[in-house]
N, C-alpha and C positions, 0 to 999 in steps of 0.2 A: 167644927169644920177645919178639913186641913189647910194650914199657909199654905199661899198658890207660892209656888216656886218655878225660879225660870228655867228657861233652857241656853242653850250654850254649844253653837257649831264652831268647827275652825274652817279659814277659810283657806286654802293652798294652792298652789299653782307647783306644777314637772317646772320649773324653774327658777333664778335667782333671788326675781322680785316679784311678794305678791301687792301690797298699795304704798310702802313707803319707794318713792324709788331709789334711794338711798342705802338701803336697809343691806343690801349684800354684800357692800364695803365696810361694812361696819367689823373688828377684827376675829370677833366672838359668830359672826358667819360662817357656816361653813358650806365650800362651793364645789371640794373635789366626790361627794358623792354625790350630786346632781340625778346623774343618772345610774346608780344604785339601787339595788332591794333595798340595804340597809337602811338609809336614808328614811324610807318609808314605811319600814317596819318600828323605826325608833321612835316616828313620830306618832305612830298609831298607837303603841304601847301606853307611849307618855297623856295621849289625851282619853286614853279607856283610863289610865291610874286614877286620872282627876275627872273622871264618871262625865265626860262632853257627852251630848245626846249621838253628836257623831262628826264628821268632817266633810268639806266637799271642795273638789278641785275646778275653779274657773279653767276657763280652757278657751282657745280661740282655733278655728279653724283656719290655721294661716300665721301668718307671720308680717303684723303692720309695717307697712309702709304709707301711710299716708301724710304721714309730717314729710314736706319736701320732697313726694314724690321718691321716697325711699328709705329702705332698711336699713340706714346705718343708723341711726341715734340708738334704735331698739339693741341691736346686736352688739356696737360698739360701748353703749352703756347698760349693756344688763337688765332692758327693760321686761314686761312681764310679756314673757316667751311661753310657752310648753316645750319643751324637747322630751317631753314624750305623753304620749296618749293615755288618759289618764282611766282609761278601761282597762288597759293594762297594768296599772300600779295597783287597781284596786285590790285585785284578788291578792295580791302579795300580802297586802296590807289587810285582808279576812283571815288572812292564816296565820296573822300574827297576834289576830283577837278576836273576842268571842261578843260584846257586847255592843262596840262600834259601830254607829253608824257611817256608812260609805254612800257620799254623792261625785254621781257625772254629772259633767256639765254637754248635752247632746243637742243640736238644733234639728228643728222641727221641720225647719228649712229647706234642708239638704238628703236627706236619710228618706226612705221608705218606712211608713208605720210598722210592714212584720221586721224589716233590719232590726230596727229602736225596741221593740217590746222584744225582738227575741235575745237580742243581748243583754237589755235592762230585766228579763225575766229570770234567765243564766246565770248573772250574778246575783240576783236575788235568791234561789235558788243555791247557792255554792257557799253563800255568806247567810244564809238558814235566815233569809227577812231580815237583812239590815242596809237593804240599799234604796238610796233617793236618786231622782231625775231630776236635774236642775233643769227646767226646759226652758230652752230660748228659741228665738225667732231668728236673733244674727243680725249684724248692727253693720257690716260694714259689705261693698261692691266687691273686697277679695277676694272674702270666702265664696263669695256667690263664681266668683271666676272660676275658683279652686275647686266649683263643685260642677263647675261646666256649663253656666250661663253667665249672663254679659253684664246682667247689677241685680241687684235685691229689688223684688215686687216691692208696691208702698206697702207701709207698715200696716195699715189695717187689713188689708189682705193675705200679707204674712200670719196675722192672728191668724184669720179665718181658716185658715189652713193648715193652721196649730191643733184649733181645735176639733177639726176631722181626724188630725193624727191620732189626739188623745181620745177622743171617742172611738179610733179603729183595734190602739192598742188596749183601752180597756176591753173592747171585743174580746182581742186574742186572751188575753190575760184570763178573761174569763172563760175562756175557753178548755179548763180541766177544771173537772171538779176535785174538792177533796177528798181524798182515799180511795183515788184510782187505781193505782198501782193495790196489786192483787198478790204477787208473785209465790204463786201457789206451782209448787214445781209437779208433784203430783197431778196436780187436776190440769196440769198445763195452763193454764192464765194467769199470763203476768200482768195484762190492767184490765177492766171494765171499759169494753169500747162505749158503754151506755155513758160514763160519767165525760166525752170528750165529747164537744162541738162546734161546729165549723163560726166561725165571724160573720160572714157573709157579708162586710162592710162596707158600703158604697155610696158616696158621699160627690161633691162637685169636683174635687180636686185629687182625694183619697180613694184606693179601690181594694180590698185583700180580703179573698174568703176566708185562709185558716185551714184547719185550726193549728196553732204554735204545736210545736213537736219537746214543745218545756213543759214541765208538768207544773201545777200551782206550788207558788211558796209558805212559807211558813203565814207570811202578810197578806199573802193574795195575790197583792203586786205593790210596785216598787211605791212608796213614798213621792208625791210630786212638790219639787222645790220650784218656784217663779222669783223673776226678779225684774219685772217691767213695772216703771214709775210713768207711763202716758197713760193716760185717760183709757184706752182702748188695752193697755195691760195690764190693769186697775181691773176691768170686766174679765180679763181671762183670768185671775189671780182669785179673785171670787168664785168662781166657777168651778177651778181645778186644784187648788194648789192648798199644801197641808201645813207649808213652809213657805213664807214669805222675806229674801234677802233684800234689806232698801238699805240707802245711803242716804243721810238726811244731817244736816249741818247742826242744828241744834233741837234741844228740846219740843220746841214750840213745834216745829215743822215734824218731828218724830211721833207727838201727839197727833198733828192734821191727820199725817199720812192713816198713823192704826186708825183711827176713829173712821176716815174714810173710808180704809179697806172693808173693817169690821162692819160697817153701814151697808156695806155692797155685798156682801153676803150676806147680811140679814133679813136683802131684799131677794135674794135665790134661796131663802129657807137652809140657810146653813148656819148651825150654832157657831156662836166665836171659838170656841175652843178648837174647832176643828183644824184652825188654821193660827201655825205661831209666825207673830209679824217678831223680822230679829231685827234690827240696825245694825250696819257695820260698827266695831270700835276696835281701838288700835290703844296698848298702852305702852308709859317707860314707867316702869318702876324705881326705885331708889330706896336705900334703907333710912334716908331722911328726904323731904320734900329737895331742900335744895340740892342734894344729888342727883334726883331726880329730871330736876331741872337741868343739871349739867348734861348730864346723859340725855335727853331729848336737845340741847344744844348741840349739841357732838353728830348727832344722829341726821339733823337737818344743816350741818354741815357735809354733810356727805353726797346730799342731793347733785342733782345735775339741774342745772335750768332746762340746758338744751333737750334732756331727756324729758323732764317733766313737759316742756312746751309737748313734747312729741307725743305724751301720752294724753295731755287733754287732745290733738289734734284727733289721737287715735277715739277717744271716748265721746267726743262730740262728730264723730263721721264726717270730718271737714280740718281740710290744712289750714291752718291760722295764720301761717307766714303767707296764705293766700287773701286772709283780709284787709283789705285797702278801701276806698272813700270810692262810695257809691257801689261796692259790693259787702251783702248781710252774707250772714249763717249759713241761713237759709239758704240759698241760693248756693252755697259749696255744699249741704250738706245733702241739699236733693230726699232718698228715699235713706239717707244710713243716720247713725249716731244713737247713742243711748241718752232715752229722756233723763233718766235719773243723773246720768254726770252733768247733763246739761240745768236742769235745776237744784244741784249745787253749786256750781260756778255760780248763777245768777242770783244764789242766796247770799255767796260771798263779797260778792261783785256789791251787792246792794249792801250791806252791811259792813265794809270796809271802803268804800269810796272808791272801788280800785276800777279799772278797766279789765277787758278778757287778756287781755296780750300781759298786763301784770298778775293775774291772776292763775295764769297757768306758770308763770314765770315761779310762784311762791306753793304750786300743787304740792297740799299733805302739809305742809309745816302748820304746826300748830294744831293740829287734828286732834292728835293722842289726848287720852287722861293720861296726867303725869302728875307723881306722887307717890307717898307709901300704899303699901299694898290695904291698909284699913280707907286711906283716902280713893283709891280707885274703887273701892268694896263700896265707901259710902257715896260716889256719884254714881254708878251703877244701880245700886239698890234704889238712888232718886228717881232715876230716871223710870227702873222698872216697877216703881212703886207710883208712881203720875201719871199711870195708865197710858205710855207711852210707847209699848212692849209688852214683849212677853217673854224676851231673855237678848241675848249677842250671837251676832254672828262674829267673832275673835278673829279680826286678820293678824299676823305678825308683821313688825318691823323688822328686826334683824332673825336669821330662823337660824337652830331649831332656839337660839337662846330667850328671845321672849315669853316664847307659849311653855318653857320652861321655867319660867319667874312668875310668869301667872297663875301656870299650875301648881306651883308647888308654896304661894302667896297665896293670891287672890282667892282661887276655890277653896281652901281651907277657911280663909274667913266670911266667904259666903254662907257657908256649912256651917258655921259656929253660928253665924246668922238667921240658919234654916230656910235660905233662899237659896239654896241648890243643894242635889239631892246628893245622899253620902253612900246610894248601894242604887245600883239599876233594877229595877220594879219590872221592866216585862223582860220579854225573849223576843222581839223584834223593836227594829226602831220607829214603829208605826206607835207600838205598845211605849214605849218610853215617851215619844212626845204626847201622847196622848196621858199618861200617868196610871195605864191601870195595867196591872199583872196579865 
């Protein structure tokens, strides 16, 4: 039997910081091609060199302000922004490789089902089957402004809504068949009107006949990434999703979460394999441990408090400098915030004695494996060897230069190790996470 080997996303944002929020002062940063092709061609390169199954850009529709009732911590400290639309990087970034997988991050939210499946079809389509859907529901009352209503439905409704979308757009999606297109110049027929059909889709919420005017891709259709940690995104994550991103503080809780996930799909008749649960990880490398150490010293000197307060305010969907005696969470945070930031704070919070207002005050320090590149090798391989995983989702602390120490480190000793793969095995990224030609 073959070694099970894992897999391996990066995780990126169109802007300066993607989880360290320090990371883009760091000197080895670079921040004048922001808004470049290049930028994003170099980074695609570099992570098809060291064979990642693919990459995917978090994204926010909007621009927080919820710390303090405004945008300056975020803008004035470089917090994680988009400056630009990450459906637009993508394709830059297919043409700069052939094996790569490319995820949006698109909510379910805001967008009409034919919008989402005819865009998410098009570059599937253009990048010949290498693109995922990271689908979200949308955590915060901005975007919902941004999109032209007054706050975010409650979260469970938001699901439900989700999942009309995703059952409209698998309509459309399947809505060509394979080896339509004809293009018989002579006989005049360039598709088989027999192989196209309409959706007819029509659900509580969602409504769209069809059929997509995209023809099927190389995959079918796009790859679905989730990344909901409540109980109720737990059920849609079972349900739809091939790629699973969580955030989980330690081992122990990285085991609960798969074992959960994995449980809840195998109560909807879906084999585990069908779905890779990744963890966030973040590393500093050094060519000896205590370098290492210096260098993630260094690194979390660079942070910002004030920033980081801002950003748990942003990921718990509630301002913190609004907490005082006889007002909870709860009650700022209403319908917004994301569970999974919210039970990490409280793993940390319970495991270091600390309070939330210390706790956001200290966001990210400490997170990283830090070490030589065989010691990051051998807590990884722990972790995905404890049935805890099935590979990393890779965020960077300082970019492009991390995921370039890791790359040109770390994946090589995985590889000597035979827990990551040394040649990509299919022609789409459905084929790759899955392991078969």
């Amino acid at each position: 039997m073959a070694k099970r080997q894992m897999h391996l996303i990066a995780y990126l944002k169109t802007g300066p910081t993607a989880m360290h929020t320090g990371g883009w002062r760091h000197p080895e940063s670079t921040l004048h091609d922001i808004l470049e092709p290049s930028r994003y061609e170099l980074i695609a390169r570099e992570l098809e060199a060291a064979r990642f199954d693919g990459c995917f850009f978090a994204d926010l529709f909007g621009l927080y302000d919820i710390h303090g009732d405004s945008y300056d911590a975020y803008v004035r400290g470089g917090g994680q922004i988009s400056f630009l639309d990450p459906t637009v990087v993508l394709p830059v970034m297919a043409a700069a490789t052939r094996h790569l997988g490319l995820g949006a991050t698109l909510s379910t939210s805001f967008h009409s089902a034919y919008h989402l499946a005819r865009w998410l079809a098009s570059l599937d389509v253009m990048s010949k089957g290498r693109v995922a859907w990271n689908v979200v529901t949308s955590a915060t009352d901005l975007e919902a402004r941004n999109a032209g209503l007054d706050e975010l439905p409650p979260r469970e409704l938001r699901y439900d809504r989700a999942d009309e979308v995703l059952e409209a757009c698998f309509a459309l999606w399947n809505g060509w068949d394979e080896g339509a297109f004809v293009l018989d110049k002579k006989a005049g027929i360039f598709a088989d009107p027999s192989k196209v059909h309409y959706a007819n889709y029509q659900g509580r919420w969602i409504k769209t006949r069809g059929p997509l005017s995209i023809p099927r891709s190389p995959q079918g259709r796009p790859v679905i990434m989730q990344a909901g940690s409540s109980d109720r995104g737990r059920e849609f994550a079972a349900r739809w999703a091939e790629v699973v991103f969580t955030i989980q503080r330690g081992k122990d809780e990285m085991i609960a979460f798969y074992t959960d996930l994995k449980a809840r799909m195998a109560a909807l008749g879906r084999a585990p394999e069908e779905c890779a649960v990744l963890p966030s990880v973040s590393v500093v490398l050094g060519e000896t441990e205590s370098i290492a150490r210096e260098k993630a010293a260094f690194l979390d000197s660079l942070i910002s408090p004030e920033l980081n307060r801002a950003a748990t305010s942003s990921g718990l969907g509630a301002d913190i400098t609004k907490l005082k005696d006889g007002v909870s969470l709860s009650e700022l945070q209403g319908n917004q915030g994301m569970k999974g930031t919210e039970q990490v704070l409280q793993q940390q919070m319970k495991a270091q004695g600390l309070s939330l207002t210390q706790v956001a005050a200290e966001r990210g320090k400490g997170r990283e494996l830090v070490g030589t590149a065989e010691m990051v090798a051998d807590r990884l391989q722990d972790i995905f060897e404890s049935g805890a995983c099935d590979g990393f989702v890779v965020a960077p602390t300082n970019f492009p230069g991390m995921f370039e120490q890791f790359c040109r480190s770390v994946v090589p000793e995985l590889q000597r190790r035979g827990l990551f793969r040394t040649e990509y095995t299919g022609r789409t990224l459905r084929e790759n996470l899955r392991g078969t030609p």
